[in-house]
C-alpha positions, -999 to +999 in steps of 0.1 A: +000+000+000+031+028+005+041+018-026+008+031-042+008+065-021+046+071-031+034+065-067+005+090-065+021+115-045+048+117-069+025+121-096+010+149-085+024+178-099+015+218-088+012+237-121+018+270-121-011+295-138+002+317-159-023+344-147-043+351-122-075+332-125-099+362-123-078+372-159-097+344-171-128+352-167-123+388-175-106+378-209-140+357-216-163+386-207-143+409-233-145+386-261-182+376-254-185+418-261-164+418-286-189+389-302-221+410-287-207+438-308-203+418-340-238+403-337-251+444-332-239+452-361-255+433-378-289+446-364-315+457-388-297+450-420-326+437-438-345+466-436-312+493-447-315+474-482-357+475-490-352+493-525-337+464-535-361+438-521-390+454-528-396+439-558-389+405-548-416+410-515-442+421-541-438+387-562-441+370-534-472+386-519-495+364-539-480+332-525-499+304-509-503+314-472-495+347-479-527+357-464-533+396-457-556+404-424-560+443-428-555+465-402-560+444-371-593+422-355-622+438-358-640+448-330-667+424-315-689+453-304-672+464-270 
């Protein structure tokens, strides 16, 4: 049985960091932003580009399931 513990003690090694461990976490929150950022900028650019997919929207308004409900629900006499 000591010659099991000698064997396991000696394989346990103490490795040294090469940061601080909250410079982990801080380097994960800055590129997550970094990402967050990339993803914003990307926000809305669909709509920046209509004159060119206007055209395209009114081909497919006559689609199957391209149903049209008007300006809202009607009112049910309230």
């Amino acid at each position: 049985m000591s010659q099991l513990t000698t064997i396991l003690a000696a394989a346990e090694t103490h490795v040294e960091l090469p940061m601080p461990t909250w410079a982990f976490g801080a380097i994960a929150i800055v590129t997550f932003l970094a990402l967050l950022g990339v993803l914003f900028s990307y926000r809305d650019v669909a709509n920046r580009h209509s004159h060119r997919s206007a055209a395209d929207a009114a081909s497919h308004a006559g689609a199957p399931g391209a149903t049209h409900h008007g300006t809202g629900h009607p009112t049910q006499g309230h």
